[in-house]
N, C-alpha and C positions, 0 to 999 in steps of 0.2 A: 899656409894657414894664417890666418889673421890675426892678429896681438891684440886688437880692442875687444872691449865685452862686446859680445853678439847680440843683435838687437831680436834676428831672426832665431827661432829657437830651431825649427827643423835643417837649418843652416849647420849650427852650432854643433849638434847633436853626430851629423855627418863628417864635418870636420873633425871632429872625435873618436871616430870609427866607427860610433854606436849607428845601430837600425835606427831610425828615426819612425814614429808610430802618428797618424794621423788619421782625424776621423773626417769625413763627410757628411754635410747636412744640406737641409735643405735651408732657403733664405729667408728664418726663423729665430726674435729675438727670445724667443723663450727659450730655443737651443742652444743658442748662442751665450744666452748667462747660466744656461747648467751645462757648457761643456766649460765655460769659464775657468772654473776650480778642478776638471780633471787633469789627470797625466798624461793627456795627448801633447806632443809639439807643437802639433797645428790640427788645425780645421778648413779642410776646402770645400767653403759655401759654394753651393754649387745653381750655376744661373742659367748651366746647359739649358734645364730638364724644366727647371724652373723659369717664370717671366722675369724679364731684364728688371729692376727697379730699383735705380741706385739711391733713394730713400730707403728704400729697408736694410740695401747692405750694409749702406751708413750706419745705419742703428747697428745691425747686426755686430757689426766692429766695434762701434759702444761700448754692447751688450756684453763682450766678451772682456772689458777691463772691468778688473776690482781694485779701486784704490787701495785699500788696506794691503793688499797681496803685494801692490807696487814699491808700498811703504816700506812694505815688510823684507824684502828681497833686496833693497836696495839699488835697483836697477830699473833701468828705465822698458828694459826688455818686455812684452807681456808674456807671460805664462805659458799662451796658447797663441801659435801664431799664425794669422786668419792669409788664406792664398783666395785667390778667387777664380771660379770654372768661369769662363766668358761664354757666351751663349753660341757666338761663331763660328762654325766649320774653318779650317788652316785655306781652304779656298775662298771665302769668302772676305780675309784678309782686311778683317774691319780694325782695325789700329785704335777706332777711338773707345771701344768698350775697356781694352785694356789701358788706356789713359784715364778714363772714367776713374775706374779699379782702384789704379797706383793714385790717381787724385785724392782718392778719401783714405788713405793707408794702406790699403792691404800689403802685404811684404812679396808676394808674388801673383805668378798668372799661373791659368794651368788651360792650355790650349787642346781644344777636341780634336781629331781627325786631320793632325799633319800628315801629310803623304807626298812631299816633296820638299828638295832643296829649297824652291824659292818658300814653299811656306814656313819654312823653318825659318830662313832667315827673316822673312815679315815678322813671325813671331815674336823674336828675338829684339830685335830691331824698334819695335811696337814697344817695346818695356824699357828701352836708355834715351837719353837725352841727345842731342848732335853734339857733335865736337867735330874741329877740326880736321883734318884727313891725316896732318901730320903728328895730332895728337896720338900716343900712346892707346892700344888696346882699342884704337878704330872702328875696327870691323865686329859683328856687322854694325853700318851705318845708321844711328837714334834717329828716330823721328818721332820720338814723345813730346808733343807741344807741353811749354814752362807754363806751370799753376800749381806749386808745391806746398802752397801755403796750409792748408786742409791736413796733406800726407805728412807736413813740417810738425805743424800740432800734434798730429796724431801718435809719430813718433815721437813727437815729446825734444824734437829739436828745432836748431836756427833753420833760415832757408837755406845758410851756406853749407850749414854741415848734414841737412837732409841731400844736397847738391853730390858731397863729399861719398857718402855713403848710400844712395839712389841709384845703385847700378848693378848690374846682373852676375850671380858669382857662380863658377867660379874662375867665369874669365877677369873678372876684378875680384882679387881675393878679399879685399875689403867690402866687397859689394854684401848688402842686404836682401836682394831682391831675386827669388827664386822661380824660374823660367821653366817648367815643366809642358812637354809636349807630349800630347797621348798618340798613342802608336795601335791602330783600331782598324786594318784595313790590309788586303794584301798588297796594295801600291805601297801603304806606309812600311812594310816591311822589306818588300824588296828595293827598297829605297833608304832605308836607315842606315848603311853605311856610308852612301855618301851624305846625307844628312851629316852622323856626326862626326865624319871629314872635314866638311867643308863650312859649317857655320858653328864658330864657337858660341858661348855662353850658354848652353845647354844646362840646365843643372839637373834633372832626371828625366826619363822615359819613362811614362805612365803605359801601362798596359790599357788597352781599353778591349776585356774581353767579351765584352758584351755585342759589341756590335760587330769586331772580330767572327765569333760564333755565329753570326745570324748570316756572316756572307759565304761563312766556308757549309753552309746547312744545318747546324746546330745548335740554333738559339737557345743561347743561356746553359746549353750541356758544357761545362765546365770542365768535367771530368773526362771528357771525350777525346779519342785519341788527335785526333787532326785539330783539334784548341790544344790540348796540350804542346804539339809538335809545334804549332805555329808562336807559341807564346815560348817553347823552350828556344827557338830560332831567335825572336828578339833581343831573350838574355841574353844569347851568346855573342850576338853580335855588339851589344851594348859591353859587356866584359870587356870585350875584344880592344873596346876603345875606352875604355876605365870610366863608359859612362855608369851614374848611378842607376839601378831601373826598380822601378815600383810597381806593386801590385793594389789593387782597389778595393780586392775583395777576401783580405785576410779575415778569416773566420779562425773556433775552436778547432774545427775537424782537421786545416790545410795550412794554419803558421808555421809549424814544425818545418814541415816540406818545404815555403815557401822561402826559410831561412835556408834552409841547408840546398837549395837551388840559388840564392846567392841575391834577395830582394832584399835590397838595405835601406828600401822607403815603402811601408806596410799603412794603406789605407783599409778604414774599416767603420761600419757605421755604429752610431748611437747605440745601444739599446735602452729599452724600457723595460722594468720590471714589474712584474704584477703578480709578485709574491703574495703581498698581503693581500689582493683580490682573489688569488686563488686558493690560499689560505681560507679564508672568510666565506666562500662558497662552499668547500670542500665540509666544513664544521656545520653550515646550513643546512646541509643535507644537498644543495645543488649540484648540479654534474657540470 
């Protein structure tokens, strides 16, 4: 466990034993300054689903600091700490979205549709800098091209010490930068043990039950026995290797469950409230 203050919150949180709770948005500055001030660890903007446009993530990441909050806390840490979904498939093994990413700050990647060793390791790989062969913590091999000046600011440090702490944990227990690889596919499950055998810095396993469900014939049936099976198969194997593993789609009805199944990284989205709109109809006489 790392001795310096934690820059990453949902790092931090984990390290600590706590469930780590984070939301999902879309690539959205208006989102982005009202999840600003919530109790989420983090926010994965997400650019799957969404168009690639690293001027608005930029913003987005802005959007998401409150100077007074900074003041106030004494820490350079933000609040909420922004990861970003790459738009890529683990196949298509585009390395420079995730340099983009980590360019303007984000603290992590969160990768769609790994389903083999070598995309794991691209994944991975795609997120550290090179070093040496002889260097310490080697493997897998960085090939993040140097432009840290942006991410240096962003964190609020020098370039040497964004250098210092620019690295994926918790294969660098010092590292800042959280590697999440979603697991959406029958290749990706029957392939997740050597995955997380054989390429470290993994730092959680994303469920992706969505597209999961659409291949075993059940789109979006969540509750359905063969999504279940398939996603209780994940955990277990993740246990198995004391990987972390997460779920996308924690609601009121299925946290309980989701905890006491052993999910100690709980994504979930926004809501909106339209109390006083329905309030204000309901007294109108409107239906």
């Amino acid at each position: 466990m790392s001795k310096r203050l934690r820059l990453n919150g949902i790092i931090g949180a984990l390290e600590r034993g706590d469930t780590a709770f984070v939301s999902w948005s879309a690539p959205e500055v208006e989102m982005a300054q009202s999840l600003s001030g919530s109790a989420y660890d983090g926010v994965m903007i997400d650019s799957e689903h969404f168009p690639w446009d690293g001027r608005v993530l930029r913003d987005c990441l802005q959007y998401l600091l409150d100077r007074g909050q900074i003041v106030a806390s004494g820490s350079l840490a933000p609040r909420v700490t922004p990861l970003i979904r790459v738009s890529a498939n683990g196949v298509e093994k585009n390395q420079f979205l995730a340099k983009q990413a980590l360019d303007i700050g984000a603290y992590g990647i969160v990768w769609p549709h790994i389903s083999s060793v070598d995309q794991a390791y691209n994944a991975v790989a795609a997120c550290r800098y090179p070093r040496l062969p002889a260097a310490s913590r080697h493997e897998p091999a960085g090939i993040r091209g140097d432009g840290p000046l942006n991410a240096a600011r962003y964190w609020g440090l020098t370039p040497k010490e964004y250098y210092e702490r620019a690295d994926v944990w918790p294969l660098d227990p010092d590292g800042e930068i959280l590697v999440i690889l979603q697991c959406e596919d029958v290749a990706g499950i029957e392939s997740l043990s050597d995955i997380l055998e054989n390429v470290p810095g993994i730092g959680a396993i994303l469920i992706g039950e969505g597209d999961l469900s659409q291949e075993l014939g059940h789109p979006r049936e969540y509750e359905n026995p063969d999504v279940l099976s398939a996603v209780a198969e994940i955990v277990s194997i993740c246990n198995a290797h004391d990987v972390i593993v997460a779920h996308p789609h924690a609601e009121l009805g299925n946290t309980e469950r989701l905890l006491e199944e052993g999910f100690r990284l709980l994504m979930s989205s926004p809501s909106r409230s339209y109390e006083k709109l329905d309030l204000g109809r309901k007294l109108s006489g409107r239906s």
